[in-house]
VOGU-913099 format. One record per atom (N, C-alpha, C): x, y, z; residue in three letters; atom name. Coordinates in nm, 2 decimals, decimal comma. Each point is the difference from the previous one (the first is absolute). Layout:
<pts>
      c1      c2      c3   aa  at
       X       Y       Z  ALA  CA
...
</pts>
This chain:
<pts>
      c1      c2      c3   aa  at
    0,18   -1,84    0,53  UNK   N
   -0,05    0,14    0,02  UNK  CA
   -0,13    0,02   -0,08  UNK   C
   -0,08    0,09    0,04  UNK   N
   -0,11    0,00    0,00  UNK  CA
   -0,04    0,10   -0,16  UNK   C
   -0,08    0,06   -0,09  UNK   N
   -0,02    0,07   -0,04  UNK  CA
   -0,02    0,13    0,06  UNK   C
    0,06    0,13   -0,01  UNK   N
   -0,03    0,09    0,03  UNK  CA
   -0,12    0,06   -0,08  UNK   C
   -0,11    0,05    0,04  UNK   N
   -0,13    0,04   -0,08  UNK  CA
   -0,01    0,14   -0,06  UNK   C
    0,00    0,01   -0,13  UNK   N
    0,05    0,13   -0,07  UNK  CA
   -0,17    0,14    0,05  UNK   C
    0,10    0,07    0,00  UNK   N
   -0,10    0,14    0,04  UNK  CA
   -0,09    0,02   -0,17  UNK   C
    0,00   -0,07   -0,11  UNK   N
   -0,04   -0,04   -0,08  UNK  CA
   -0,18   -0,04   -0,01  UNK   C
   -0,09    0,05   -0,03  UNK   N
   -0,17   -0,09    0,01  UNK  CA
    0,05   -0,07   -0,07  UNK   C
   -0,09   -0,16    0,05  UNK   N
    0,02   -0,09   -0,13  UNK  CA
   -0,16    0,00   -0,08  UNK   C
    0,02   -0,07   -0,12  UNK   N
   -0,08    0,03   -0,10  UNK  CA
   -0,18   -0,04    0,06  UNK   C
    0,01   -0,02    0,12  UNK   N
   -0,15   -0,05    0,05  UNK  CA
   -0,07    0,11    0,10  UNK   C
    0,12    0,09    0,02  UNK   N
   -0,04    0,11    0,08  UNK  CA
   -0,11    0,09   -0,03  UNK   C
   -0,08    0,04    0,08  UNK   N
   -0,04    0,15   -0,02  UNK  CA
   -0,05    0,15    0,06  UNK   C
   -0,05    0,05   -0,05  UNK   N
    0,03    0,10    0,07  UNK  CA
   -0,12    0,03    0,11  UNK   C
    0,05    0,00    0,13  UNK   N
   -0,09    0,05    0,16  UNK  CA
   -0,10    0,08   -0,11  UNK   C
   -0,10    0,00    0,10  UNK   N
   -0,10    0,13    0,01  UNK  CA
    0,04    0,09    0,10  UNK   C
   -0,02    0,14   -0,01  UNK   N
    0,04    0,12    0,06  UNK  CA
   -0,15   -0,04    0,15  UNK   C
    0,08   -0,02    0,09  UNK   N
   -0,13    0,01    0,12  UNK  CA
   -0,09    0,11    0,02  UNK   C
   -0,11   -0,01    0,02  UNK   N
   -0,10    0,10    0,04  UNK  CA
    0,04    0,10    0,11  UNK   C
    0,10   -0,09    0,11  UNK   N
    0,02    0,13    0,10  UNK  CA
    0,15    0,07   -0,04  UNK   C
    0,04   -0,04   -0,07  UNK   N
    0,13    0,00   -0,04  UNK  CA
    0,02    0,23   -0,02  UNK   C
    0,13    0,06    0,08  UNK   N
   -0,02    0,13   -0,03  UNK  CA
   -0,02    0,05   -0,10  UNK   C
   -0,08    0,10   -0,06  UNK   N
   -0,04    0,06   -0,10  UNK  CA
    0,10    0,05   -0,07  UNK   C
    0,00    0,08   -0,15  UNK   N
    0,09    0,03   -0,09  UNK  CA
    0,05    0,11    0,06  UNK   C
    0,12    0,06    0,00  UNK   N
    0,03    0,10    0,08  UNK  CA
    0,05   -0,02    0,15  UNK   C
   -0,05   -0,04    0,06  UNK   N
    0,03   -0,05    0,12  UNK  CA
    0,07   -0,04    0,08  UNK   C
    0,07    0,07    0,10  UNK   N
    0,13   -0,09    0,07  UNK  CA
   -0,02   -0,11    0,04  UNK   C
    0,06   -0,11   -0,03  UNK   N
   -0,01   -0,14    0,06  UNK  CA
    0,08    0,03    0,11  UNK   C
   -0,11   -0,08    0,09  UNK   N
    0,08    0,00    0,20  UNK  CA
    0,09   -0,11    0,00  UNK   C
    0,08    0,04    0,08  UNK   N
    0,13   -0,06    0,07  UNK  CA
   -0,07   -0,13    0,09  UNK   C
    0,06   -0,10   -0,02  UNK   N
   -0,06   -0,11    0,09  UNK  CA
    0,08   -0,02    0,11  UNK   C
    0,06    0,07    0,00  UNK   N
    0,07    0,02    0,13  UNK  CA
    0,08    0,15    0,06  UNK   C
   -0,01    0,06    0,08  UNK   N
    0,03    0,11    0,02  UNK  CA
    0,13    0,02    0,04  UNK   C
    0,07   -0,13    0,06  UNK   N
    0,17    0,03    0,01  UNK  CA
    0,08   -0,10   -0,13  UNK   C
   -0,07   -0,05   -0,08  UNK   N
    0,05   -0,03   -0,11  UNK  CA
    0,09    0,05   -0,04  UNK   C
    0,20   -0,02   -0,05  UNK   N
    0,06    0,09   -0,05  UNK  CA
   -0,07    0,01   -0,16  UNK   C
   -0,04   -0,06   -0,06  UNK   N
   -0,04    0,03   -0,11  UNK  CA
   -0,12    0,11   -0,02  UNK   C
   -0,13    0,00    0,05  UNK   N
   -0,07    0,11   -0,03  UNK  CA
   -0,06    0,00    0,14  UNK   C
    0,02    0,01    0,13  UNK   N
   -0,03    0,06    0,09  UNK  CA
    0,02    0,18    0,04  UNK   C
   -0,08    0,03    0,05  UNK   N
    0,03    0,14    0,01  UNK  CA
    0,06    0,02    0,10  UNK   C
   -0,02   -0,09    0,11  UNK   N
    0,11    0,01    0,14  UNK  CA
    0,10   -0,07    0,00  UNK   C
    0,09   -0,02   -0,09  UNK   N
    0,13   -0,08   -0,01  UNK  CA
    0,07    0,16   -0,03  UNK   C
    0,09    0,03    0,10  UNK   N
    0,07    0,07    0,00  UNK  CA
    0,08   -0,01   -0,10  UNK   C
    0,10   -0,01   -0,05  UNK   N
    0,05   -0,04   -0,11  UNK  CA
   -0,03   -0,09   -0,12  UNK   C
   -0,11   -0,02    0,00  UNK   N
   -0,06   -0,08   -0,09  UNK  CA
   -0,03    0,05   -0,18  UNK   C
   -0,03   -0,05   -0,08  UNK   N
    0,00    0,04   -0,13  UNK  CA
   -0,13    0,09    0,00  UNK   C
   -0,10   -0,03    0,08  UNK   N
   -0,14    0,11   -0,04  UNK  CA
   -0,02   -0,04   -0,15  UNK   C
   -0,03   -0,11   -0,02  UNK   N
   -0,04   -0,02   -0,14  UNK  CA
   -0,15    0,02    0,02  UNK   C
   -0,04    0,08   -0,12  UNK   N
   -0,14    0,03    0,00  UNK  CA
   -0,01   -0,04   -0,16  UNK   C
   -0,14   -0,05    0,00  UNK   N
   -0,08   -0,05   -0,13  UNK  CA
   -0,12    0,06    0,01  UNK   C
   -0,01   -0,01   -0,15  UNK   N
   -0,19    0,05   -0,04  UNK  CA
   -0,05   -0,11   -0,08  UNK   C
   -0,09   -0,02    0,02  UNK   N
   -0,07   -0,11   -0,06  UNK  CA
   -0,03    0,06   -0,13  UNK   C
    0,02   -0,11   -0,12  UNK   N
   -0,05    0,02   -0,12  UNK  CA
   -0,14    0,00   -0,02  UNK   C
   -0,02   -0,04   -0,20  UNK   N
   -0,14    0,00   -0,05  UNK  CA
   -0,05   -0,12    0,04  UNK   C
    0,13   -0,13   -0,03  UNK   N
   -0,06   -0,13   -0,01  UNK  CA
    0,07   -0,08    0,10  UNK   C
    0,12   -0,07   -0,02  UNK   N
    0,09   -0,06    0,08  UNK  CA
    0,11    0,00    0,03  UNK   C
   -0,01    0,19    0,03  UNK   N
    0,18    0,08   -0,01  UNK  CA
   -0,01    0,11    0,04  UNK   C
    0,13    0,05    0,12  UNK   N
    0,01    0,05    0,06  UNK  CA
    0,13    0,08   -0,06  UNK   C
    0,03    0,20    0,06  UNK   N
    0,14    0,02    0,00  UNK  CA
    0,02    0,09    0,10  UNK   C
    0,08   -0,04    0,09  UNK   N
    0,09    0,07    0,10  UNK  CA
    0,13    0,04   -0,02  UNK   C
    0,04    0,07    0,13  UNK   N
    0,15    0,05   -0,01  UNK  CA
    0,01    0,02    0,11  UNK   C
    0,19   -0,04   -0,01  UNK   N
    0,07    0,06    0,17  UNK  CA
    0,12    0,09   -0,06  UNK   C
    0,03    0,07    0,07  UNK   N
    0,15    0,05   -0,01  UNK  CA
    0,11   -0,03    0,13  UNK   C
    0,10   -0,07   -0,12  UNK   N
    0,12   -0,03    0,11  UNK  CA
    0,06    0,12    0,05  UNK   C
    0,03   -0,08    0,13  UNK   N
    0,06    0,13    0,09  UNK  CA
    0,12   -0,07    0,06  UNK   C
    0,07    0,01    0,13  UNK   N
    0,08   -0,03    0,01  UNK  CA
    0,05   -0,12    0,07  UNK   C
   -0,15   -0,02    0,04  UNK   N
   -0,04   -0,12    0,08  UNK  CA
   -0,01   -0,14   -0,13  UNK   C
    0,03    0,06   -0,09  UNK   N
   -0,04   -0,14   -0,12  UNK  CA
    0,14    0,00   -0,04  UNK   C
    0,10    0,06    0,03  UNK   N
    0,13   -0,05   -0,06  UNK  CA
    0,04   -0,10   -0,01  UNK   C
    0,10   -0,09   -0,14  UNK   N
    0,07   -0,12    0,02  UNK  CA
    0,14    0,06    0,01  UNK   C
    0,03    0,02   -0,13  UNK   N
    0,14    0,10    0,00  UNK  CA
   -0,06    0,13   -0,03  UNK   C
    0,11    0,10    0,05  UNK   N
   -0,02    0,08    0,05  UNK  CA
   -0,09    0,10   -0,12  UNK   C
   -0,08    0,06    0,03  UNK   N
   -0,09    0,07   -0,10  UNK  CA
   -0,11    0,02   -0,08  UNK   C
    0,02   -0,21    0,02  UNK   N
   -0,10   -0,10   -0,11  UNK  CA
   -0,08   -0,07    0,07  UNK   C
   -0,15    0,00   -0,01  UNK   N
   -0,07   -0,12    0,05  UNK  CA
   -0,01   -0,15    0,02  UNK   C
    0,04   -0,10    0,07  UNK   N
    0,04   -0,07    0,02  UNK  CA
   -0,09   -0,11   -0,05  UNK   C
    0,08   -0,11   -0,08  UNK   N
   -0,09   -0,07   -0,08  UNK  CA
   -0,09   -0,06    0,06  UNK   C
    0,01   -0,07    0,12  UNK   N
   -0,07   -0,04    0,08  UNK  CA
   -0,09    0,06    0,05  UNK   C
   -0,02    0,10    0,01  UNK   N
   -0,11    0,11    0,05  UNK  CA
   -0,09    0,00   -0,14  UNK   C
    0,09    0,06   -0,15  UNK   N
   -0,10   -0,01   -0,09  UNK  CA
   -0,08   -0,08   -0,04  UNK   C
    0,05   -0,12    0,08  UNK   N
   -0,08   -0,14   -0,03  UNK  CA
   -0,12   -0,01    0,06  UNK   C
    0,02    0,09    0,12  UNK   N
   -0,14   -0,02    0,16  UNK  CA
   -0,12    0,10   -0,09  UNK   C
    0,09    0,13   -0,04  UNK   N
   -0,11    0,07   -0,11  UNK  CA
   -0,07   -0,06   -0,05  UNK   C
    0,04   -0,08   -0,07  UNK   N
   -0,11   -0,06   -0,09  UNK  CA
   -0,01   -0,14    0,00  UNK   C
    0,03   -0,02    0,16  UNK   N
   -0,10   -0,10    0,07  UNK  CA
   -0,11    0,04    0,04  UNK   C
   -0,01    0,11    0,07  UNK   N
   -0,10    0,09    0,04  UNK  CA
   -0,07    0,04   -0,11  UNK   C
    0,00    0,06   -0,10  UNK   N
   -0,07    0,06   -0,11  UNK  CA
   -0,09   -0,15   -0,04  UNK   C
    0,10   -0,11   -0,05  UNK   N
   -0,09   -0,12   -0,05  UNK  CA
   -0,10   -0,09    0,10  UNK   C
    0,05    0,09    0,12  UNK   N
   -0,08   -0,12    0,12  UNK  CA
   -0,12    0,08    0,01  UNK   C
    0,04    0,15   -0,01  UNK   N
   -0,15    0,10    0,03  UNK  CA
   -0,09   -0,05   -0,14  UNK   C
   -0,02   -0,10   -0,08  UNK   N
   -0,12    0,00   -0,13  UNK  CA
   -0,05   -0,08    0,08  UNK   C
    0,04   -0,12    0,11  UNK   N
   -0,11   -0,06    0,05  UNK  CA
   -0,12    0,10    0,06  UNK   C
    0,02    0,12    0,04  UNK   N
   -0,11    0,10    0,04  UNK  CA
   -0,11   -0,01   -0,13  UNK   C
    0,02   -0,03   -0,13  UNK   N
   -0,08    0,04   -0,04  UNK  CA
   -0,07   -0,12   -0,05  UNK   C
    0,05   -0,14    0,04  UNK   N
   -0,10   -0,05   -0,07  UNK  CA
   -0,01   -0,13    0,18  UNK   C
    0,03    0,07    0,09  UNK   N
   -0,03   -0,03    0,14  UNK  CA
    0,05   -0,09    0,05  UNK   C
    0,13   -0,06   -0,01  UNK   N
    0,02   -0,15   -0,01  UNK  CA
    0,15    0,01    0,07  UNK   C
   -0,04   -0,04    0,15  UNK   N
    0,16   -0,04    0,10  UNK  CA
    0,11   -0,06   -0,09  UNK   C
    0,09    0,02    0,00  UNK   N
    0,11    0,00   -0,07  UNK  CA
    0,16   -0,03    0,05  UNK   C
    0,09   -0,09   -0,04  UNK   N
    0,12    0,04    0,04  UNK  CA
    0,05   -0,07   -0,13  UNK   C
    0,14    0,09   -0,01  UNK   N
    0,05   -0,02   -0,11  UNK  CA
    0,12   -0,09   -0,01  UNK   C
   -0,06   -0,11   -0,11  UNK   N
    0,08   -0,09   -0,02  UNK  CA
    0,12   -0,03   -0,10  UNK   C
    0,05    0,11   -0,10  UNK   N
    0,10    0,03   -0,05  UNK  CA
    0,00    0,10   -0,09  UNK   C
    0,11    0,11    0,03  UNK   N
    0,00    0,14   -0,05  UNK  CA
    0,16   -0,01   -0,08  UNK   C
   -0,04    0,04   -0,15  UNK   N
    0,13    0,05   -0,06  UNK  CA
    0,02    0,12    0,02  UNK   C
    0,09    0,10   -0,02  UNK   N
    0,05    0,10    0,00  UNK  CA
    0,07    0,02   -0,12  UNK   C
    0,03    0,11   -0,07  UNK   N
    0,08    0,00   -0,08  UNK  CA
    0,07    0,21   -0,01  UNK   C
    0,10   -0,01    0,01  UNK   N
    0,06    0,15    0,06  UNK  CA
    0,06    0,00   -0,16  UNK   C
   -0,06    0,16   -0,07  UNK   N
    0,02    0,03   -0,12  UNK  CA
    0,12    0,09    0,01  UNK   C
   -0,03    0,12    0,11  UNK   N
    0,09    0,09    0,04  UNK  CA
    0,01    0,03    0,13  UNK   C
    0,11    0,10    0,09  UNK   N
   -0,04    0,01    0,16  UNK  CA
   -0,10    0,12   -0,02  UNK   C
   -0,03   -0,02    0,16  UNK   N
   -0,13    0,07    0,02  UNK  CA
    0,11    0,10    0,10  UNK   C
    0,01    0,08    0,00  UNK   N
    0,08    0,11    0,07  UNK  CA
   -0,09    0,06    0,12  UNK   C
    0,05    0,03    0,14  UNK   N
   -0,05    0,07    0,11  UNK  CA
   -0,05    0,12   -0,04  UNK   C
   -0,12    0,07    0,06  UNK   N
   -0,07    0,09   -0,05  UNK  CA
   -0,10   -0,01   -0,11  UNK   C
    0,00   -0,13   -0,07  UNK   N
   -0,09    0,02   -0,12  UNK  CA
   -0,06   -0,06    0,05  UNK   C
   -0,18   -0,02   -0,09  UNK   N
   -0,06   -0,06    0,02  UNK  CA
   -0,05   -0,15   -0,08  UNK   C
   -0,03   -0,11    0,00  UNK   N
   -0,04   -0,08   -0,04  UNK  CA
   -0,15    0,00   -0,04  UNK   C
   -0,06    0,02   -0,09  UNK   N
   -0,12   -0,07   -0,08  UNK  CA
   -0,06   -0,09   -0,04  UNK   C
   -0,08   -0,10    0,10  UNK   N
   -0,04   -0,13   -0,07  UNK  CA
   -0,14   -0,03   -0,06  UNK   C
    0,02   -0,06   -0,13  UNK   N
   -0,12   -0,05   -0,03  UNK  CA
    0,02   -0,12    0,02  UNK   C
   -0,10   -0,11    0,07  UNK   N
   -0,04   -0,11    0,02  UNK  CA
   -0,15   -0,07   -0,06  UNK   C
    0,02   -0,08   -0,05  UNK   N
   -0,14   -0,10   -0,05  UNK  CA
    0,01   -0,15    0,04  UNK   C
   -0,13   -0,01   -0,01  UNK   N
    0,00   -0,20    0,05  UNK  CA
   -0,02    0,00   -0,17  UNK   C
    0,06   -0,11   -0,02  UNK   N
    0,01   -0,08   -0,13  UNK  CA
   -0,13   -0,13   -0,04  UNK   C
    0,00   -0,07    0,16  UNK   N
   -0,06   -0,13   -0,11  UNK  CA
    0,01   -0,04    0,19  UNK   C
   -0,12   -0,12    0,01  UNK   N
    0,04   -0,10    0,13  UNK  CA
   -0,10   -0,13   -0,07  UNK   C
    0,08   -0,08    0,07  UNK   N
    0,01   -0,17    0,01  UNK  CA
   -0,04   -0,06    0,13  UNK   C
   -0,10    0,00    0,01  UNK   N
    0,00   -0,08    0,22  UNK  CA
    0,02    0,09    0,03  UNK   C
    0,06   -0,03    0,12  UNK   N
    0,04    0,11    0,10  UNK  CA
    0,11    0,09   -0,05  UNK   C
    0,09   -0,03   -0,11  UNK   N
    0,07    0,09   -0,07  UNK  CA
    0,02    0,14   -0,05  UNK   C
    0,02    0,10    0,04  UNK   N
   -0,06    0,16   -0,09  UNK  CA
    0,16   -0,03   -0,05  UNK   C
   -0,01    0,06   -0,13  UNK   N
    0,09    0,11   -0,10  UNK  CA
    0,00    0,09    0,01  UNK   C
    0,14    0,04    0,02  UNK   N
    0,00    0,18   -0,02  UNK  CA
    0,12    0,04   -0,06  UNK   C
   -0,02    0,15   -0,02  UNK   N
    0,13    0,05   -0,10  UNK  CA
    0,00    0,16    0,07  UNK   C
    0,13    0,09    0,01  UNK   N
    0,06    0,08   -0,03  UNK  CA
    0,05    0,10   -0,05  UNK   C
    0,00    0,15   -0,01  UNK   N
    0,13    0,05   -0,05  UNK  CA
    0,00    0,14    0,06  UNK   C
    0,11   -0,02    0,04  UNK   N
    0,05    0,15    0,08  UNK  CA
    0,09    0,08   -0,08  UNK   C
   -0,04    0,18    0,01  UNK   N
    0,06    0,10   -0,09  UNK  CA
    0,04    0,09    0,10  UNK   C
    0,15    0,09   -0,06  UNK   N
    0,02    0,05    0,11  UNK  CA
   -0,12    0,14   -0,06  UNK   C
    0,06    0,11    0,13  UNK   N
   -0,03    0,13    0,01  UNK  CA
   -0,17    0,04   -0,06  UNK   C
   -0,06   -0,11   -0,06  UNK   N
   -0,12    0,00   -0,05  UNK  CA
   -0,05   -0,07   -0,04  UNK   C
   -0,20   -0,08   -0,03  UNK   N
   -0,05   -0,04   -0,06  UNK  CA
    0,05   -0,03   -0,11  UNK   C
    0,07    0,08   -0,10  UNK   N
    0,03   -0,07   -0,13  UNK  CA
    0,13    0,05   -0,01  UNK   C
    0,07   -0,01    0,07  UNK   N
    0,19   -0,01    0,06  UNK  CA
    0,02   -0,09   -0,07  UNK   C
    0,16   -0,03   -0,02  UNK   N
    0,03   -0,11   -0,02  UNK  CA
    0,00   -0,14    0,10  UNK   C
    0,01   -0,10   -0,07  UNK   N
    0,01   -0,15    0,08  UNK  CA
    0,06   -0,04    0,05  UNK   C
    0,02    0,04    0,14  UNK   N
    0,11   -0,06    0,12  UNK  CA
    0,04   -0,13   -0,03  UNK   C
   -0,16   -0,07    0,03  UNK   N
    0,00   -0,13    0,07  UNK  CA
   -0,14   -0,03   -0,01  UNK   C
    0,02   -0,16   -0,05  UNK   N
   -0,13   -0,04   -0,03  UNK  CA
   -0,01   -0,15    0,10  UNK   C
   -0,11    0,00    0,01  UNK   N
   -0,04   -0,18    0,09  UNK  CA
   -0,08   -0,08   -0,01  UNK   C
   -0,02   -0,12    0,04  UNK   N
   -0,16   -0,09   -0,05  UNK  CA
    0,02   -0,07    0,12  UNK   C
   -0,12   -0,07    0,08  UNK   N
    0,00   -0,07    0,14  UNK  CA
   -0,16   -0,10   -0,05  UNK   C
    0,06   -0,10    0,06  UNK   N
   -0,15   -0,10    0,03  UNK  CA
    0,02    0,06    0,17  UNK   C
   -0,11   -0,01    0,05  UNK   N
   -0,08    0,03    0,09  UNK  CA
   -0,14   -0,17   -0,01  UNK   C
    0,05   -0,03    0,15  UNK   N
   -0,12   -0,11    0,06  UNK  CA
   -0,10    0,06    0,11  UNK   C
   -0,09   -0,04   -0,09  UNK   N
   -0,14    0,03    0,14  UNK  CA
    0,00   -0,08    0,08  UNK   C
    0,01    0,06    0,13  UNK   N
   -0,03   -0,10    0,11  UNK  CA
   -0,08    0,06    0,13  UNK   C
   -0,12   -0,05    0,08  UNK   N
   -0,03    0,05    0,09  UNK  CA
   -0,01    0,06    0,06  UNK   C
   -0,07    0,10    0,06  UNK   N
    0,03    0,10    0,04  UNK  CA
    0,07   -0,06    0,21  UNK   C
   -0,04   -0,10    0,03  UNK   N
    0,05   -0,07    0,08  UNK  CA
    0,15    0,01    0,00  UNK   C
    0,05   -0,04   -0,12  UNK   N
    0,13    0,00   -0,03  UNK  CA
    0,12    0,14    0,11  UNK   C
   -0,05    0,08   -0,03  UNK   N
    0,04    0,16    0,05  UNK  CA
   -0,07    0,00    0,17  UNK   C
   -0,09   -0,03    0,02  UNK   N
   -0,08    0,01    0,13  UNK  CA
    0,10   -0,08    0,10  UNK   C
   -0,02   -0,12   -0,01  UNK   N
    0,09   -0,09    0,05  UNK  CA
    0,17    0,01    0,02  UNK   C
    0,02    0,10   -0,07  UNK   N
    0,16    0,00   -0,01  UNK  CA
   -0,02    0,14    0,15  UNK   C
   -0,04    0,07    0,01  UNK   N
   -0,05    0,10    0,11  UNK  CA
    0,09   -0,03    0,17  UNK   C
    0,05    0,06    0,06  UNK   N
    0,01   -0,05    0,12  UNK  CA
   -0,12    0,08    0,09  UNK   C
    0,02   -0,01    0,13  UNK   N
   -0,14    0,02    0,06  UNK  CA
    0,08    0,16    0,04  UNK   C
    0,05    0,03    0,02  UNK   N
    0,03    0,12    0,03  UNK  CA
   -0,01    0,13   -0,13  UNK   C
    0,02   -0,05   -0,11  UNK   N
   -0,02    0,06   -0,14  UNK  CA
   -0,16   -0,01   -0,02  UNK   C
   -0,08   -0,09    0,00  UNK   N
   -0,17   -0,04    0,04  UNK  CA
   -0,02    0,13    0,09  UNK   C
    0,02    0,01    0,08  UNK   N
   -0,01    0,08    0,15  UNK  CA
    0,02    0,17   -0,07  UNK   C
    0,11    0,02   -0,07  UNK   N
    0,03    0,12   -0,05  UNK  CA
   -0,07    0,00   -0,15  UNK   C
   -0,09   -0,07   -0,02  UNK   N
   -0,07    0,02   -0,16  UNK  CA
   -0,12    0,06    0,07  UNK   C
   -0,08   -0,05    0,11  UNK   N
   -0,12   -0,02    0,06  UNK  CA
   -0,02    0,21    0,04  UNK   C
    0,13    0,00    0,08  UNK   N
   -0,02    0,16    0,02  UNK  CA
    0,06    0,09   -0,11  UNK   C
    0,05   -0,09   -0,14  UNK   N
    0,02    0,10   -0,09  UNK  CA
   -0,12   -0,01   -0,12  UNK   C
   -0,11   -0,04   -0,05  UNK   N
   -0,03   -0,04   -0,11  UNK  CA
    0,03    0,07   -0,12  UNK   C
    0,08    0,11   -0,01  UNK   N
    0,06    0,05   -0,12  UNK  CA
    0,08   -0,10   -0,04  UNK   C
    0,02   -0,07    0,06  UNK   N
    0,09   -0,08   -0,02  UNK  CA
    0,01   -0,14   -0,08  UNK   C
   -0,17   -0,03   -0,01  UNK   N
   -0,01   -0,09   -0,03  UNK  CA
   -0,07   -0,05   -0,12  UNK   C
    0,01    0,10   -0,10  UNK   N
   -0,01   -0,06   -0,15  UNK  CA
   -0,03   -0,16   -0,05  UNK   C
    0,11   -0,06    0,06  UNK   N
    0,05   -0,12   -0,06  UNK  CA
   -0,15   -0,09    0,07  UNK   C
   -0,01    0,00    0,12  UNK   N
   -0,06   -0,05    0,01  UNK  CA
   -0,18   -0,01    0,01  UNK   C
   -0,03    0,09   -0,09  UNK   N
   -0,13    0,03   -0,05  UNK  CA
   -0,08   -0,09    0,02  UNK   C
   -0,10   -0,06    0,02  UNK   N
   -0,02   -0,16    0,01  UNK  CA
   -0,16    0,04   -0,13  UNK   C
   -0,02    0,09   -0,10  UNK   N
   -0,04   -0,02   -0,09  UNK  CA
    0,16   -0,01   -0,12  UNK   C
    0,10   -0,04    0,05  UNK   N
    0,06    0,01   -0,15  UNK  CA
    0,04   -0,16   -0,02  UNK   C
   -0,12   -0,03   -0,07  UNK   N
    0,00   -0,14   -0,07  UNK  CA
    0,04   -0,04   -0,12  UNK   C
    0,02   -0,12    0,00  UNK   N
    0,10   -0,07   -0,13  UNK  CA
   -0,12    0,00   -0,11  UNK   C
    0,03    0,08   -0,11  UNK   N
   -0,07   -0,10   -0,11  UNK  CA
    0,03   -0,11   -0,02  UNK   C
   -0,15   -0,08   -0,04  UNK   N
    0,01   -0,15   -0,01  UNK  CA
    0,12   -0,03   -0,18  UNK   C
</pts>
């Protein structure tokens, strides 16, 4: 068995530069996809996770679970809190421009997150190695400075923007072409830093 690679920078890492087109402070970072269950706005039951771009290399959003995020009955389902803040840590590549999929996410559940409340996340990139990004975590309920639900750290790999194009069928191509709200993701200025 193989090494599993810790969501940890190692000591050679450092930290991205914040990209020139990258959203401004304040700013909603867009959805890279619009039926995304994680921050699409047309996923009917979807989490609607929304973020604001930070100063430097950090964002914080929030969703509120509803009934549609249930695991047992009342509580947000771990698995779902995990997609949270897959989404939260996947939206930093917006800011430093760089196609992304994520190659291993901890989670760690402090307390439940109850239906009706909301979740608060701050997210930051840590440190990257190669194609590598670091990132980290921490969600509070009912508010910015709520207590600590649940905290996470994910490496995230740069790859391609090919990578996402190619996975496409031609009928989904066909419905991007007459949608382009739709098409964030595939920006063809959002290039990899070297």
């Amino acid at each position: 068995m193989s090494r599993i690679p810790s969501t940890t920078p190692p000591a050679d890492a450092v930290m991205p530069t914040r990209h020139a087109k990258a959203p401004v402070l304040g700013s909603k970072i867009p959805s890279h996809f619009g039926h995304c269950f994680g921050c699409g706005d047309l996923h009917p039951t979807g989490l609607h996770f929304t973020a604001v771009a930070g100063e430097n290399l950090d964002l914080t959003g929030n969703f509120t679970v509803t009934e549609n995020h249930q695991g047992a009955p009342g509580l947000a389902h771990g698995g779902l809190l995990s997609l949270a803040f897959d989404e939260a840590l996947g939206k930093l590549m917006w800011l430093i421009r760089t196609p992304a999929v994520t190659g291993r996410l901890e989670t760690d559940f402090l307390m439940p997150v109850p239906m009706g409340r909301t979740l608060y996340i701050d997210a930051h990139i840590t440190g990257q190695s190669g194609r590598k990004i670091y990132t980290q975590a921490v969600g509070r309920l009912d508010s910015p400075t709520g207590e600590i639900a649940v905290m996470a750290a994910a490496l995230f790999i740069s790859v391609p923007m090919e990578h996402f194009i190619k996975n496409l069928t031609q009928q989904y191509k066909d419905h991007l072409t007459s949608h382009p709200e739709l098409m964030a993701f595939v920006d063809p200025d959002f290039d990899i830093n070297p």
